[in-house]
NUFILUM-141445 format. One record per residue: residue in one letter; x, y, z of N, C-alpha, C, O in turn. Coordinates in pm, whole numbers, plus 50000, padded with zeros to 5 digits. Layout:
N
aXYZXYZXYZXYZ
...
This chain:
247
x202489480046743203219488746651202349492246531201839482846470
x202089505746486201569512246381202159502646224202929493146208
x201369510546138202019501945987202889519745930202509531345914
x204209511845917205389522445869204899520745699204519510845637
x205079535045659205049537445537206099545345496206499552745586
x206799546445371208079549945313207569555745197206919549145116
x207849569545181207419578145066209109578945025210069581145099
x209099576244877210219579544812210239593844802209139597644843
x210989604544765211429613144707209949626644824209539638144808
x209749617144912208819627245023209109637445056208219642645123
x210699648545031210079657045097210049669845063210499679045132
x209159671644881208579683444859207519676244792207339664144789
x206789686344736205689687744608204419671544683203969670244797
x204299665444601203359663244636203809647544717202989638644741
x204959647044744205519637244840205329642644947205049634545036
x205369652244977205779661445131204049660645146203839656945261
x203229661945100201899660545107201369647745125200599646345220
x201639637645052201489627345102201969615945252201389607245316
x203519623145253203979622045385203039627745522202629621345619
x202879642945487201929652145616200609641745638200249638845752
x199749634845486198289630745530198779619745569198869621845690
x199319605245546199779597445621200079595845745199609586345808
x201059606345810201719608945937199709610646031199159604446122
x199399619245965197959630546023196729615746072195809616746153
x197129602445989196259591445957196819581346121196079573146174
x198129584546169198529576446255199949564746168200389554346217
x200199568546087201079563446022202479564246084202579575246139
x203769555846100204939559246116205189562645985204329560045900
x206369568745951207089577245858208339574445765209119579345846
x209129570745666210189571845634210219584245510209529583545408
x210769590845530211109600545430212089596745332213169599345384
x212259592545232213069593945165213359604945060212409609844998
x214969610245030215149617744970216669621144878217679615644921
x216729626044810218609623544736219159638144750220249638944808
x218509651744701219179659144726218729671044808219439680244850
x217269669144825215839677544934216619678145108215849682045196
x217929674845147218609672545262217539684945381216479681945436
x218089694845388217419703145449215789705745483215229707745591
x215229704845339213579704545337212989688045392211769687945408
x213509678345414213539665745470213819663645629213219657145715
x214929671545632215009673745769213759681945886213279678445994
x213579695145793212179702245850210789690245846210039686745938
x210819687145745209499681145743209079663345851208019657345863
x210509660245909210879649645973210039661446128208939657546166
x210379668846169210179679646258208919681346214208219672946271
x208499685746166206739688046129205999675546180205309677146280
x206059662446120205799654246108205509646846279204429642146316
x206639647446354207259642246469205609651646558205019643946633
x204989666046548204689669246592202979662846610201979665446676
x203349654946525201379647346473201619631046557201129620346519
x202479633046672202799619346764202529604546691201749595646728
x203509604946566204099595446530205779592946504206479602446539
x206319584046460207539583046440208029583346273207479576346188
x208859590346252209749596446141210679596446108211079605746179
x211579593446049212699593046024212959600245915211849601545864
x214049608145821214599607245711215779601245671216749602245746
x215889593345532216839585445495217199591745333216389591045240
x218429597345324219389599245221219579589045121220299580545172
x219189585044971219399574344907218769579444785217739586144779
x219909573244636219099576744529218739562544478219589554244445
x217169560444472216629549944443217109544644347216829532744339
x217879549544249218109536944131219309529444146219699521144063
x220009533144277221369524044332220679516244426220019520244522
x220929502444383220039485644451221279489344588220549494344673
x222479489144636222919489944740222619504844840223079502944953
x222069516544828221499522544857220039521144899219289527244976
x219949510944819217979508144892217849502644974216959504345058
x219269488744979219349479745048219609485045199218939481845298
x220659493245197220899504045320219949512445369220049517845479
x218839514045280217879525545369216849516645409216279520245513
x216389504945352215559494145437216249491445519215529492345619
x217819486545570218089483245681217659494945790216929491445883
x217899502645784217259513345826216279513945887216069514046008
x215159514645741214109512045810213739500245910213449502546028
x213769490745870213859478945948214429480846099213699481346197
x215669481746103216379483846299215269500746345214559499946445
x215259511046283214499525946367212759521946393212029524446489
x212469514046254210969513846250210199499646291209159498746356
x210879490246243210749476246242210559468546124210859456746106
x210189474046070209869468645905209059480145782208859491945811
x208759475645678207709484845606207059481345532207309474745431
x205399488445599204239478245537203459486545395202729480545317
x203819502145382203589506945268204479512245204205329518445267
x204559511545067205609519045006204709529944843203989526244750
x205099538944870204769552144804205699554144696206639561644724
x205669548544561207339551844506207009564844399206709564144280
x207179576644486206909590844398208419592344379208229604544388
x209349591744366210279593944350210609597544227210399588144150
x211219611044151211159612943984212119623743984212709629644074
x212089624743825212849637143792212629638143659212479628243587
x212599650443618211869656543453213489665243396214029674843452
x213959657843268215019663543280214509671043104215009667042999
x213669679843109213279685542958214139689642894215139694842945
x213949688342756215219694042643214579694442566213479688942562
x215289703742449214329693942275214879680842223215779673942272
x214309679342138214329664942135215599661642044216349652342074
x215819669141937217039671141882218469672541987219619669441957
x217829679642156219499679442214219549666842324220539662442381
x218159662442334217999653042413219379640542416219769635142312
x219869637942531220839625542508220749613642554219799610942627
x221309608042535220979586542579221529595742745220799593442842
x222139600742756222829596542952221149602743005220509593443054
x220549613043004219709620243008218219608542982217499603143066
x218209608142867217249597642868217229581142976216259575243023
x218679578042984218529566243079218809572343203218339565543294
x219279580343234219039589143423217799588643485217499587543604
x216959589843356215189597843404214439582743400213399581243465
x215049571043315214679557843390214669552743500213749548243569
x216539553943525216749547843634215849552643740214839546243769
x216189563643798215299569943881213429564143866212799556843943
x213079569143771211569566743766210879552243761209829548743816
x211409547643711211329536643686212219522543768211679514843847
x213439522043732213979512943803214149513143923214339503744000
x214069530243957213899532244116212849524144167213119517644268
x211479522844108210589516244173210819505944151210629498644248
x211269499744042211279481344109212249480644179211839474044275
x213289482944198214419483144320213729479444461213879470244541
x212829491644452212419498344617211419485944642211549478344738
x210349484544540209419467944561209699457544552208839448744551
x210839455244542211549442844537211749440944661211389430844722
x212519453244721212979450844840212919449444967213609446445065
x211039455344912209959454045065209029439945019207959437745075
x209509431644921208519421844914208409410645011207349406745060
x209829404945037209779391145167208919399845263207829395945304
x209529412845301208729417045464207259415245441206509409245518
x206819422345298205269427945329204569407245297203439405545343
x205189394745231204159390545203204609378045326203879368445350
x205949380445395205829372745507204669377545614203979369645678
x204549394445623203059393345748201789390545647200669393845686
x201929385245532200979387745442199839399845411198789398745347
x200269409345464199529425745432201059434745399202159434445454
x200389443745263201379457145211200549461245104199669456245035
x201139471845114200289481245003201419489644924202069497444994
x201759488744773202779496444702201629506944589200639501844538
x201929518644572201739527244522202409535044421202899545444464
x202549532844312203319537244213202599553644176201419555844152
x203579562344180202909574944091203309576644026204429581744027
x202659573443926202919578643764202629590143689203509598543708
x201759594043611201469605343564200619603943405200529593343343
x200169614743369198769613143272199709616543172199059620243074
x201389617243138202369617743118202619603243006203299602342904
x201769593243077202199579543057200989575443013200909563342996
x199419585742976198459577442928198369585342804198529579742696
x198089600842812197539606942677198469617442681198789620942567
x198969623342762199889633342790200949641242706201819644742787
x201169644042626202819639942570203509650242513202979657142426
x204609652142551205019667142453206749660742481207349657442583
x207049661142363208689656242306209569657942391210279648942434
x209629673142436210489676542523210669665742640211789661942677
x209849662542677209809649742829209949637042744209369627942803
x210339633942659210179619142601210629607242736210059599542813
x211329609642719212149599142801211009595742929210579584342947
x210459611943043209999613843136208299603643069207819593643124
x207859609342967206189603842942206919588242935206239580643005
x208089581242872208279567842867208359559343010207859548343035
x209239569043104209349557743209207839562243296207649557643408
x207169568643252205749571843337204669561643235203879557043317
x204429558243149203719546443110204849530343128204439518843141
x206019534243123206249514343170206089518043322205999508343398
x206039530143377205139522243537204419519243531204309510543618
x203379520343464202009519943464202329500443451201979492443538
x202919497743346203389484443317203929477143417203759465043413
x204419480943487205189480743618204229469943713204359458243748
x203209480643733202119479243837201459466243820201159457743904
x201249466743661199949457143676201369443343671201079433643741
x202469442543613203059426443666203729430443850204209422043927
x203589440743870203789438444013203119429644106203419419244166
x201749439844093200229432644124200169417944129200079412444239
x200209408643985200629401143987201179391644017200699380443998
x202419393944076203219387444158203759390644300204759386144356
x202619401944353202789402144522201559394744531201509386844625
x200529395344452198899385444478199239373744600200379370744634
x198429369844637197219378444702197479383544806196379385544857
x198409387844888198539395845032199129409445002199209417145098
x199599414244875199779425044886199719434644743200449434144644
x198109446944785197729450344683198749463444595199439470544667
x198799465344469199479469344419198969476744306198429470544214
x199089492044302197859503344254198869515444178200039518044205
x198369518944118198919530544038197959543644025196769543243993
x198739555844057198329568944024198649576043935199859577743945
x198209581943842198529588343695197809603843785196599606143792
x198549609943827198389628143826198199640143674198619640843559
x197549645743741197729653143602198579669143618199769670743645
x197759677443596198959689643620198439692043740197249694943753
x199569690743880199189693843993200119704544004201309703743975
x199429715844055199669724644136200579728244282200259734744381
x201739721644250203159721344328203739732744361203279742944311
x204969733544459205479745644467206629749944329206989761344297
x207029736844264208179741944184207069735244055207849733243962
x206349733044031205269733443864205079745843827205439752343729
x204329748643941204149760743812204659776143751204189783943668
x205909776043839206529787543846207749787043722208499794843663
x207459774643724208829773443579208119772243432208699765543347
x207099777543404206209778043271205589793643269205239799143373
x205509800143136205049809143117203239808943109202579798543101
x202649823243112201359822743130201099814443003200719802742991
x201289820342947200629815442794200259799942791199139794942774
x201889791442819201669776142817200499775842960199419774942902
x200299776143054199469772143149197759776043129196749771943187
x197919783343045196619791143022196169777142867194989773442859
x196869773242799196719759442687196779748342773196239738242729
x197479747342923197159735843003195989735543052195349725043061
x195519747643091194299748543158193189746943120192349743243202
x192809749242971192069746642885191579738342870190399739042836
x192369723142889192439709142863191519704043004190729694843023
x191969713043072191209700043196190029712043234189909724243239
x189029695343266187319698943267186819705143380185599707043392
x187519708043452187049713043624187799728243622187719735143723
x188549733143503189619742243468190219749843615190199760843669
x190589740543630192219741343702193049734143739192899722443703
x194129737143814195649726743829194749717243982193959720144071
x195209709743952195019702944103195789705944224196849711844206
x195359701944387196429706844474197099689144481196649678844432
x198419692044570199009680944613197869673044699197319662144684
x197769682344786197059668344908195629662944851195059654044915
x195019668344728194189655744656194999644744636194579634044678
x196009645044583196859634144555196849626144658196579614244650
x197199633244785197549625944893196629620244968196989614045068
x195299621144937194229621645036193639605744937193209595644992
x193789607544778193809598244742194329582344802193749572344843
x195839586744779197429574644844196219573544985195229566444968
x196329578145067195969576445196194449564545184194369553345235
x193359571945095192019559945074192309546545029191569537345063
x193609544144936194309532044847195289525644994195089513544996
x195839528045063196709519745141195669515645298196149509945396
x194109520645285193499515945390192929503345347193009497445240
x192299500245466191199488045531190279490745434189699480545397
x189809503545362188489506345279188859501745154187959498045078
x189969501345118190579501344986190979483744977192079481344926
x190239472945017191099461345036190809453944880191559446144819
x189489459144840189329453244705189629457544620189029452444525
x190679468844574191099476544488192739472544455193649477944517
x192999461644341193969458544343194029459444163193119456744084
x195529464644133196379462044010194779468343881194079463943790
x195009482843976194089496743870195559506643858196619505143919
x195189516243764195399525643741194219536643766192999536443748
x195209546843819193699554743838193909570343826194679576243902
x193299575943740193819589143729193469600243750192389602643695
x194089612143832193599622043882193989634343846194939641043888
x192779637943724193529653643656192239663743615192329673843546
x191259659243665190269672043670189619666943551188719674843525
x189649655843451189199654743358189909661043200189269664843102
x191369660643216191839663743119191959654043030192089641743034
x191859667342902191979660342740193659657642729194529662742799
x193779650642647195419645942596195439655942514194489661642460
x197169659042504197619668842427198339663442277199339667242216
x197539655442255197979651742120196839641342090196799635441982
């Protein structure tokens, strides 16, 4: 049996990319997703066609009895799961003056508590075969990044970062535990919701001057959960063309 990997929030933007290079690697599949129903379903079908196994599973990561249900899941379709991908997010922008506590703790739960939920819950499996690999994506959001409007979003994207390294920690030593900080990637729904002007002051910032694509991202995840990657444990590592912080 192959090693099953579980992308949270897999199936657009740069989850759906990381899902395709995985699957393309010989990987089995779990898709996870909360409201992507339809675009999850296609990409389960895409996926199926690169002769591995796939599934999609319905669940919003920051409900612990929902996670618990989509590992059973995984577990009886796949057999267990030896990587976990926790891209799972949501950017709920405002100004900061209309910004609210429900709003600000939504964009936790999800980002944040979603991932310890989800690594909690693959920990007996991955350190009983003693091999797993967890992948947090975070964002450059959470190192130099920052603009008010996302407060909440730049907060729960640096305590992942925090996340990682006591994760690391305490899966040691059978299962390594890594973080990705993205910078402005070049998605289907990024960049269509910003005017020229702001993208043209984003663009500025980073040293290679342009947006990144998804499947760098993914091609990344894919080098971090191999056999090549065995000495690379409890980094952060960030991929944005060499951008300056916006403050």
């Amino acid at each position: 049996m192959g090693k099953v990997a579980l992308v949270t929030g897999g199936a657009r933007g740069i989850g759906k990319s990381i899902v395709l290079e995985l699957a393309k690697s010989g990987y089995d599949i779990c898709i996870n997703y909360n409201n992507s129903c339809d675009e999850a379903n296609k990409l389960v079908l895409e996926v199926k066609k690169l002769n591995v196994k796939c599934i999609c599973v319905k669940c919003d990561v920051s409900k612990e009895n929902e996670v618990d249900n989509m590992f059973n899941i995984i577990e009886s379709k796949l057999g267990g799961c030896d990587i976990v991908i926790n891209n799972a997010g949501i950017d709920l922008p405002n100004l900061f003056q209309n910004k609210t506590v429900e709003e600000f703790k939504k964009t936790l739960d999800v980002n944040l508590i979603g991932a310890f939920i989800v690594s909690k819950r693959c920990y007996k499996y991955m350190y009983e075969k003693k091999w797993g690999r967890i992948i947090n994506i975070s964002s450059t959001n959470g190192i130099n990044s920052y603009y008010p409007m996302c407060i909440d979003y730049d907060a729960s994207k640096a305590a992942l970062i925090s996340l990682t390294h006591n994760l690391a920690i305490q899966f040691a030593p059978f299962i390594n535990v890594n973080c990705i900080c993205p910078g402005f990637i070049g998605t289907e729904n990024e960049l269509k919701d910003y005017d020229e002007d702001f993208l043209k002051v984003e663009l500025d910032k980073i040293m290679v001057h342009r947006f990144g694509d998804p499947l760098e991202v993914a091609k990344l995840v894919k080098f971090l959960v191999s056999d090549d990657a065995n000495y690379i444990n409890n980094t952060i590592i960030r991929i944005d063309g060499g951008q300056y912080g916006s403050c």
